[in-house]
SELOVEX-490205 format. One record per residue: x, z, y of N, C-alpha, C in turn. Coordinates in steps of 0.02 Angstrom, whole numbers, padded with zeros to 5 digits, always signed. Atoms other than C-alpha are relative to their C-alpha. Layout:
N
XZYXZYXZY ...
END
This chain:
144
+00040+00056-00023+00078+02319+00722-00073+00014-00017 +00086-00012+00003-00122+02331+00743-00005-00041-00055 +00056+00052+00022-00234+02274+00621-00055+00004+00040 +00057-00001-00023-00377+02292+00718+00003+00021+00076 +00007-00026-00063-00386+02309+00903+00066-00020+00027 -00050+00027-00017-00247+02339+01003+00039+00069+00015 -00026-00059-00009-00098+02462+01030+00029+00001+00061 -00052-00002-00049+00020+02534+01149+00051-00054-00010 -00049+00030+00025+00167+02436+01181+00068+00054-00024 -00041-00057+00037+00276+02601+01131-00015+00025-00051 +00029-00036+00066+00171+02625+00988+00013-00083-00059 -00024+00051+00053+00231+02443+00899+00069-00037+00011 -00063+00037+00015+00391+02381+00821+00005-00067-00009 -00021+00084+00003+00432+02200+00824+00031+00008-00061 -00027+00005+00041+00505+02121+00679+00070-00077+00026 -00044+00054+00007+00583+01947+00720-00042-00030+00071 +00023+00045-00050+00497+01885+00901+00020-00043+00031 +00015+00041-00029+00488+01737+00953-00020-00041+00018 +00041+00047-00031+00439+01583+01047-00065+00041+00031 +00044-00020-00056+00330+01619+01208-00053-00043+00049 +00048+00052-00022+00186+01552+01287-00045+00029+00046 +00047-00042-00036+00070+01611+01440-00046-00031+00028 +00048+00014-00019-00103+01607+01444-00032-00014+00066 +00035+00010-00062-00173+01491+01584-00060+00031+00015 +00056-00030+00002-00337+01590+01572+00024+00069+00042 -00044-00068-00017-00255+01772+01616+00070+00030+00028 -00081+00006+00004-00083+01748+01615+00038+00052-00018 +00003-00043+00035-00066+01862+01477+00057-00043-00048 -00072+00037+00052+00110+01826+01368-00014-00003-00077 +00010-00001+00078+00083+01783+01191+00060-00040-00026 -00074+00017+00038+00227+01787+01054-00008+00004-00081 +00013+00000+00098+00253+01738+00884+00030+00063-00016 -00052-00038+00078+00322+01884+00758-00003-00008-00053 +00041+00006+00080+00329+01854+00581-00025-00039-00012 +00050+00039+00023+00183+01766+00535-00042+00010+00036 +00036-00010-00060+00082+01825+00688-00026-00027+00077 -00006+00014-00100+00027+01765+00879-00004+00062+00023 +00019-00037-00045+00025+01912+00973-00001+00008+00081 +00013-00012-00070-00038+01957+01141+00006+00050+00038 -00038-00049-00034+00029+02074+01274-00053+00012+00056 +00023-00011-00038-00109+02121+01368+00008+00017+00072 -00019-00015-00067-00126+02156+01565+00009+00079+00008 +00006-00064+00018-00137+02332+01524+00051+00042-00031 -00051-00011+00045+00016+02343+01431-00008+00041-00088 +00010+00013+00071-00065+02311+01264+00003-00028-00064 +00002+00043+00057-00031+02231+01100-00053-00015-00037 +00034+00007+00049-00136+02131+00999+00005-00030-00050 -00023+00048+00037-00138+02017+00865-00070-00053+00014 +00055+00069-00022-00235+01847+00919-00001-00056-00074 +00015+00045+00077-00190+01752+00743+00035+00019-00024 -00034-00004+00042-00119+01768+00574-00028+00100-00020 +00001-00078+00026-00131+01955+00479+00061+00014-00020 -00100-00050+00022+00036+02066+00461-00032+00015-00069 -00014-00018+00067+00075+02083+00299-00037+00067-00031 +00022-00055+00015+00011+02259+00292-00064+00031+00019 +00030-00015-00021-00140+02253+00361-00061-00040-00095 +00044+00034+00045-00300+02227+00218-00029-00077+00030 +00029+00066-00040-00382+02058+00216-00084+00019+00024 +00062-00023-00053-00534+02041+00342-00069-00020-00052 +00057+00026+00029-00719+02054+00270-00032-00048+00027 +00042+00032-00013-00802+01893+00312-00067+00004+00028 +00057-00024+00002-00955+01927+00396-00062-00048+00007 +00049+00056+00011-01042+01735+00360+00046-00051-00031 -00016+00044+00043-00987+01601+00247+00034-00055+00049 -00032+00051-00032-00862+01479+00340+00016+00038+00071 -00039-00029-00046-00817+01608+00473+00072-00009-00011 -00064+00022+00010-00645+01558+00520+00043+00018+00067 -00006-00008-00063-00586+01685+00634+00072+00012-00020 -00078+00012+00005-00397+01677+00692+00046+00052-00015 -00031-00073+00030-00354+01866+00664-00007+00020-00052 +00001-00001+00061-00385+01849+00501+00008-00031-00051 -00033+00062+00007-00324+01695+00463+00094+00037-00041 -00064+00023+00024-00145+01658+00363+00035-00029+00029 -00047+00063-00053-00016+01580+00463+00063-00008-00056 -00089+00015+00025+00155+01503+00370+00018-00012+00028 -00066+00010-00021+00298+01508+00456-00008-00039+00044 +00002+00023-00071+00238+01480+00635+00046+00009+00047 -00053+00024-00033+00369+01393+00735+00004+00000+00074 -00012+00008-00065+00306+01355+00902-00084+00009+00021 +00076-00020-00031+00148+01405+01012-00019-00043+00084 +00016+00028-00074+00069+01313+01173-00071+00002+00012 +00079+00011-00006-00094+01316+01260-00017-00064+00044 +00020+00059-00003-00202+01182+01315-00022+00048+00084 +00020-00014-00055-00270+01184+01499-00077+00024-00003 +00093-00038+00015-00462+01258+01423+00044+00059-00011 -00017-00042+00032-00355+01400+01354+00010+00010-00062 -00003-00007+00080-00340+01350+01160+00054+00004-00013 -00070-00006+00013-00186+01422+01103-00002-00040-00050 -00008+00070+00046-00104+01280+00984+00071+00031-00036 -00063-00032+00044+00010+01341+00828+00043-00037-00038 -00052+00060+00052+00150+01212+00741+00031+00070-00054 -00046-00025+00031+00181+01284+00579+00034-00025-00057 -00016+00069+00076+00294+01215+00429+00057+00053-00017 -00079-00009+00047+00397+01269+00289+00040-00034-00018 -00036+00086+00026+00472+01105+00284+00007-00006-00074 -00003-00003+00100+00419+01105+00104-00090-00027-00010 +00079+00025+00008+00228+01096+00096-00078+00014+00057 +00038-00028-00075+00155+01179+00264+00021-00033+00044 -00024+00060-00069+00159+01037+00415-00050-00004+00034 +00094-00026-00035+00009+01097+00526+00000-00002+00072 +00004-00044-00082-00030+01125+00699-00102+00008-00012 +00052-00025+00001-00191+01226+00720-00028+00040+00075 +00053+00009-00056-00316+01274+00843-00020+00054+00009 +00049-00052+00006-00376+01443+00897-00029-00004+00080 +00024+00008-00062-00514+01425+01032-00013+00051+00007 -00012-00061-00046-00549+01540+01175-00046+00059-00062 +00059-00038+00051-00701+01622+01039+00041+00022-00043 -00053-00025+00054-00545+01662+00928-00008-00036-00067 -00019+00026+00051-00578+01531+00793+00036-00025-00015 -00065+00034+00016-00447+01428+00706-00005-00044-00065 +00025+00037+00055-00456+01273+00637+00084-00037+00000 -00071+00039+00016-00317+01131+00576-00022-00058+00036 +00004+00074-00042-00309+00982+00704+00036-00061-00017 -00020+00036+00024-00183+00904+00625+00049+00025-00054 -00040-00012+00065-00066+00900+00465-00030+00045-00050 +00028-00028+00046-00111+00965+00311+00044+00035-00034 -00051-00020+00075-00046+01057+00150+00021-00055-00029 -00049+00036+00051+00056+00933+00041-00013+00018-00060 +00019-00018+00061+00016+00920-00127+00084+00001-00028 -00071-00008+00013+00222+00900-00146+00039+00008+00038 -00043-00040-00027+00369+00964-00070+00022-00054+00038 -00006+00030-00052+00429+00883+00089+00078-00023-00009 -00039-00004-00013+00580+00913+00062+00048-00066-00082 +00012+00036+00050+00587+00800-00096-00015-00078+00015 +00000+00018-00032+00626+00639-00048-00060-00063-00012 +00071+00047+00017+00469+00533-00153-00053+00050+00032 +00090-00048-00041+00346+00668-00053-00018-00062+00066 -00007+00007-00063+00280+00563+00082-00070+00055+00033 +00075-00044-00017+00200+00701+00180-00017+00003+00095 +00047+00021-00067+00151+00625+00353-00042-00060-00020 +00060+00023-00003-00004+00547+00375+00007-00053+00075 -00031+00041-00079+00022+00387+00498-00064+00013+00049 +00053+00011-00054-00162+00401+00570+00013+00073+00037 +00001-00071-00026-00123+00584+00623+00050+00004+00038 -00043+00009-00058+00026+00542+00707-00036-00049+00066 +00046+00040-00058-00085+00411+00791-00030+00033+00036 +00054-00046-00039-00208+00558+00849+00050+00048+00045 -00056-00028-00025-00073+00665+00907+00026-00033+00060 -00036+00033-00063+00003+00530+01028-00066-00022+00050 +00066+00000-00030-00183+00496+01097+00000+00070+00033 +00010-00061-00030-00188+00687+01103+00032+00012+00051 -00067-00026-00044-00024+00730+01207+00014-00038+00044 -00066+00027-00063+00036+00574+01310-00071-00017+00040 +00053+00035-00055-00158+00521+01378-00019+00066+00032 
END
């Protein structure tokens, strides 16, 4: 798997792929692996669009609050969709203390739109770890 750029698709091994999603912009296939989004170029290329493989170093920053998505951390991203601008949209959760969906716009940044870290375990049944106004934003977001 690339850190940087992008490979053949005979030159990278998958580990665990899935959930699929195709870019209204290109209509270019992007798939979770791992802890990864990756993208399947028209070219028959791989890249990595968010999260860093395990084996790749972490990225040098090149300005204070840069928050780009290929260099980014993902936990245990579940499900992927894009928006009709092209912002791929990432649900991830360890059903323990990661309950997120996040944001990488077309510029490749990546922010958190909704859910947060948990200061306690979800799974624990005094955690309460939804946030009612964020479910409120969420149903504004999706059904209008």
């Amino acid at each position: 798997m690339p850190c940087e750029g992008a490979l053949s698709v005979d030159e990278v091994q998958l580990n665990w792929p899935t959930e699929l999603a195709i870019s209204p912009l290109d209509g270019s296939l992007h798939f979770i692996d791992d802890n990864v989004v990756l993208k399947l170029t028209n070219d028959g290329r791989i890249k990595v669009v968010a999260g860093r493989p395990l084996h790749c170093p972490p990225m040098a920053s090149r300005h204070q609050g840069d928050d780009l998505a290929n260099g980014a951390s993902l936990v245990d991203p579940q499900s992927i969709s894009f928006g009709p601008n092209g912002d791929l949209y990432i649900a991830e959760s360890d059903s323990q203390r990661i309950n997120r969906i996040r944001r990488v716009t077309t510029d490749g940044k990546i922010s958190t739109v909704a859910g947060k870290d948990s200061k306690c375990n979800c799974l624990d049944a005094s955690c309460a770890c939804f946030d009612e106004d964020q479910v409120k934003f969420l149903k504004r977001l999706f059904l209008h």
